[in-house]
C-alpha positions as CSV (number, residue, x, y, z in Angstrom):
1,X,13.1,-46.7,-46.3
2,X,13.0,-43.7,-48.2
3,X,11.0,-45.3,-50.8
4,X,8.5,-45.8,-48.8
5,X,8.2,-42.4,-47.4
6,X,8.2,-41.3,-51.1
7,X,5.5,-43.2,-52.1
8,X,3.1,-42.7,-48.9
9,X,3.7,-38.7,-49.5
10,X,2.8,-39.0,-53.3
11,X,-0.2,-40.8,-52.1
12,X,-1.5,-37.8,-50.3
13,X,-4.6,-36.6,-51.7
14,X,-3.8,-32.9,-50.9
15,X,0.5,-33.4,-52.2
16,X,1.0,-32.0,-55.9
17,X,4.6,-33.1,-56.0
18,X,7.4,-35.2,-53.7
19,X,10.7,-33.9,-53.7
20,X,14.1,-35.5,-51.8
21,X,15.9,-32.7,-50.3
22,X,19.7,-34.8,-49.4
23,X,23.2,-33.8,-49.2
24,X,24.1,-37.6,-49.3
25,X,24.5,-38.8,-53.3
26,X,24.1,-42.4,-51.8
27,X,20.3,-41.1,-50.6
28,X,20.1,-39.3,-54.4
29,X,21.4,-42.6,-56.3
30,X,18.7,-44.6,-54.5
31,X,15.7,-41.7,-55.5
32,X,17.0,-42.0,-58.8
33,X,16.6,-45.8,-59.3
34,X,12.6,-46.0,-57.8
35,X,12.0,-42.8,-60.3
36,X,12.1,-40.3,-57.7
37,X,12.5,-36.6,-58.0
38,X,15.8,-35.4,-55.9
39,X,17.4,-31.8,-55.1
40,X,21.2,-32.3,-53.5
41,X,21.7,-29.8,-51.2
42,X,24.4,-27.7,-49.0
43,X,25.9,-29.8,-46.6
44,X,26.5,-26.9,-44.2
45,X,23.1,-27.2,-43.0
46,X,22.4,-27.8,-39.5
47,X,18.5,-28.7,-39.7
48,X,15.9,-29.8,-41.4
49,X,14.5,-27.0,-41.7
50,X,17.4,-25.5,-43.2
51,X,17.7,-28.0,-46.1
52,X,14.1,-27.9,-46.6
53,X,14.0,-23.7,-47.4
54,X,17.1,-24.4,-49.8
55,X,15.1,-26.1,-51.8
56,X,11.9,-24.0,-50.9
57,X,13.5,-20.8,-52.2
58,X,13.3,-22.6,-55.7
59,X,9.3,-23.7,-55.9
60,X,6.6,-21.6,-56.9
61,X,4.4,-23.0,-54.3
62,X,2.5,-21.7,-51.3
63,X,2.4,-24.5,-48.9
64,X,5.5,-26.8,-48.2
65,X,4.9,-30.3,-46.6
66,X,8.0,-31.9,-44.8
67,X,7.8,-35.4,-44.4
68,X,10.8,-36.5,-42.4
69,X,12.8,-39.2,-44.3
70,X,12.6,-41.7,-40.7
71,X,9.4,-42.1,-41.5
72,X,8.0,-44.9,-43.2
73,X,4.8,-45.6,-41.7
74,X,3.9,-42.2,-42.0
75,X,-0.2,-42.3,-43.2
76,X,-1.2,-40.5,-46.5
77,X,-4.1,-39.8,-44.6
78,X,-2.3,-37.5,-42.0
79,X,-0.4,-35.7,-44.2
80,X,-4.0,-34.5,-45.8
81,X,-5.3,-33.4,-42.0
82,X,-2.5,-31.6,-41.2
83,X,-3.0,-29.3,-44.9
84,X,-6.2,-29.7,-44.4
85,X,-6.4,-26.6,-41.6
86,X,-4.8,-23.8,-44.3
87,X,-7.3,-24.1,-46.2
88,X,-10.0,-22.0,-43.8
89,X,-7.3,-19.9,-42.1
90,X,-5.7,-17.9,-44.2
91,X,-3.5,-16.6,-41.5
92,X,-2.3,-20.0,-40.5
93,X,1.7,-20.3,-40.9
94,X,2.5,-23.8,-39.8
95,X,1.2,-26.9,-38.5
96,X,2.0,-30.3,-37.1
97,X,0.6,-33.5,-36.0
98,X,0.7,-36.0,-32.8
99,X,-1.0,-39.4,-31.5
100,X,-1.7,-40.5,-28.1
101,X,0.9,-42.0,-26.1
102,X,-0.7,-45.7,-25.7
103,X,2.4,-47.3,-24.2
104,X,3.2,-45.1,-21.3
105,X,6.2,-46.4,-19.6
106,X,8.4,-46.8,-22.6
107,X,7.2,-43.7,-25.1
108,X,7.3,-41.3,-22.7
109,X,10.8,-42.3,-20.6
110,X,12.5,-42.5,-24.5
111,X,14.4,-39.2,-25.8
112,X,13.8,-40.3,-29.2
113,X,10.6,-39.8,-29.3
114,X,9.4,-36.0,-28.9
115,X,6.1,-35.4,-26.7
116,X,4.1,-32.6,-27.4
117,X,1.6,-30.2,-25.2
118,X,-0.8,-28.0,-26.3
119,X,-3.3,-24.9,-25.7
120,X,-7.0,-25.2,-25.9
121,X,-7.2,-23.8,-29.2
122,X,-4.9,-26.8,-30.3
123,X,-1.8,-25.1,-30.5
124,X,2.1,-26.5,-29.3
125,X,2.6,-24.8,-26.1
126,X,6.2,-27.2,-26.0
127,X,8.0,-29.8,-27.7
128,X,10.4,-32.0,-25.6
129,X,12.5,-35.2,-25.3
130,X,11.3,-35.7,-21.4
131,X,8.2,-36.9,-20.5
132,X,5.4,-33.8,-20.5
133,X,3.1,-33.1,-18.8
134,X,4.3,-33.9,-15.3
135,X,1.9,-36.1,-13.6
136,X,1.9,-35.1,-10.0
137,X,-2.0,-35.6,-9.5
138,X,-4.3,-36.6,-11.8
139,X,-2.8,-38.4,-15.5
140,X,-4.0,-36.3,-18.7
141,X,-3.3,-38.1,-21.9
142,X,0.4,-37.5,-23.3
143,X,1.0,-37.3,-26.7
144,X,4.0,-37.9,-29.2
145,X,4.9,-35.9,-32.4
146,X,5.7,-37.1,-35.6
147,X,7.8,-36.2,-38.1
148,X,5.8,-34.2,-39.9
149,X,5.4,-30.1,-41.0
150,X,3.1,-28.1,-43.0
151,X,4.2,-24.3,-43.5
152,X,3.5,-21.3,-45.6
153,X,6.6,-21.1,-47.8
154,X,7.6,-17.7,-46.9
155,X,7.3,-18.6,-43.2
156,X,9.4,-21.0,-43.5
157,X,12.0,-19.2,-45.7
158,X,11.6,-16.7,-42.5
159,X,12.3,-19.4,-40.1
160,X,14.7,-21.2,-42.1
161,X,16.8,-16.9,-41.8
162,X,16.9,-17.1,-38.0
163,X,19.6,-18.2,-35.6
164,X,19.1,-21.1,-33.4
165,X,17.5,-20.8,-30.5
166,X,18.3,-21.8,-26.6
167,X,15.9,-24.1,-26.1
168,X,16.2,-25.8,-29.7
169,X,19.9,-26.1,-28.9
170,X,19.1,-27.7,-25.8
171,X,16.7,-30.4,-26.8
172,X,17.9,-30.5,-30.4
173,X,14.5,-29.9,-31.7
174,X,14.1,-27.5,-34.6
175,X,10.8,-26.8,-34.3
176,X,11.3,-24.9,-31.1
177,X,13.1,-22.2,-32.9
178,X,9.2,-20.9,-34.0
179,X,7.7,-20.9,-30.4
180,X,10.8,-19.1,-29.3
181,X,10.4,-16.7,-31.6
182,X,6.8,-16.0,-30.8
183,X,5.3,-17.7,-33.3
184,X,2.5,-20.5,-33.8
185,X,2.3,-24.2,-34.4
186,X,-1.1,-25.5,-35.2
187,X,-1.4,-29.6,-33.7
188,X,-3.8,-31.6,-35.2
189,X,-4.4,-35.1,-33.6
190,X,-4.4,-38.5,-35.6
191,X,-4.9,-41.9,-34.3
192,X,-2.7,-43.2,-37.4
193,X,0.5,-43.8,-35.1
194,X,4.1,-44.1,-36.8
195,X,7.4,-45.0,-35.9
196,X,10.4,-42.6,-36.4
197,X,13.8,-44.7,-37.2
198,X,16.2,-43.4,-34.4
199,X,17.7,-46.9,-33.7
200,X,18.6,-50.0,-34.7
201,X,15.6,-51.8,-32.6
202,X,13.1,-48.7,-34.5
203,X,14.6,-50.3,-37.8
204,X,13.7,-53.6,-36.9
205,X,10.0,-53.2,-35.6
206,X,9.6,-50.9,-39.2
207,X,10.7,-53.9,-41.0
208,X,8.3,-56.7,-39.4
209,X,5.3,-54.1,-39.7
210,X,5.9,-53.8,-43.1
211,X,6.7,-57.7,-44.1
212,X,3.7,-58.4,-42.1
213,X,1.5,-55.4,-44.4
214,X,2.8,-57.2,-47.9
215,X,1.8,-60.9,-46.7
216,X,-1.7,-59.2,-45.3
């Protein structure tokens, strides 16, 4: 799996380099043996985030792109739009990316996969594990998050410094810690869907997309 994460990220038009960030020397071996470039890491850290800006504090770089390891299918193509954004706003410090919800009754009702809501200017407003918006009345669109971050390296250094926050705590989402802090998450919208690898059943589905991509 990670292999393939590797490789879609070193695809990326707008990615210089791909590096593993792992505390696990079975995850490093396996880097190693595709040709990979790997960092081990603390294995204190709580986050993402937080093993990400280990290896952060190293680079002489001014944007850092995390592609989340669960995430195979992820689309060189999105990883692009979602650096794309920086290069205009100067004062941008992070962004993200989401898809439309298609299958409503399963997406939204399952914790492990984050939905996402957003200003007008197309900025998170909240991340959460329960389905958002509420549809009392009228059904707006819902959208999922993937696994993917684009931040100014001192930003996230900065994040990366502060203590967890309430509401990251309570939904085990990371990237709440910048909201609660008063700071903003640019969204930009893709139609190229993925699938995060929370579960067994995820695993599976991964594995029949992609057999069914290599026969195509």
């Amino acid at each position: 799996m990670i292999e393939h994460v590797y490789g879609r990220a070193a695809a990326a038009r707008n990615i210089d380099a791909v590096v593993v960030a792992t505390d696990d020397h079975r995850i490093s071996d396996a880097v190693t043996r595709f040709g990979g470039t790997v960092r081990m890491t603390s294995s204190q850290h709580l986050t993402g985030t937080d093993r990400l800006a280990e290896v952060a504090a190293e680079l002489d770089c001014d944007l850092i792109v995390n592609v989340q390891g669960d995430e195979p299918l992820i689309e060189p193509d999105t990883i692009d739009a979602a650096i794309e954004p920086f290069r205009d706003d100067p004062a941008l410090l992070m962004s993200t990316v989401c898809t439309p919800i298609i299958n409503d009754n399963d997406e939204n009702a399952d914790p492990n996969v984050v939905k996402i809501v957003s200003d007008m200017r197309g900025f998170a407003l909240y991340f959460s594990r329960s389905p958002i918006p509420y549809a009392r009345g009228h059904r707006e669109t819902s959208y999922k998050h993937l696994g993917l971050y684009v931040y100014r390296r001192e930003f996230l250094l900065r994040i990366a410094a502060l203590a967890p926050t309430p509401l990251e705590r309570s939904e085990s989402l990371e990237q709440l810690r910048v909201l609660e802090n008063g700071f903003a998450i640019k969204v930009i919208e893709t139609r190229h869907d993925s699938i995060g690898v929370d579960t067994p059943e995820d695993l599976e589905r991964v594995r029949r997309l992609l057999t069914a991509d290599a026969r195509a």
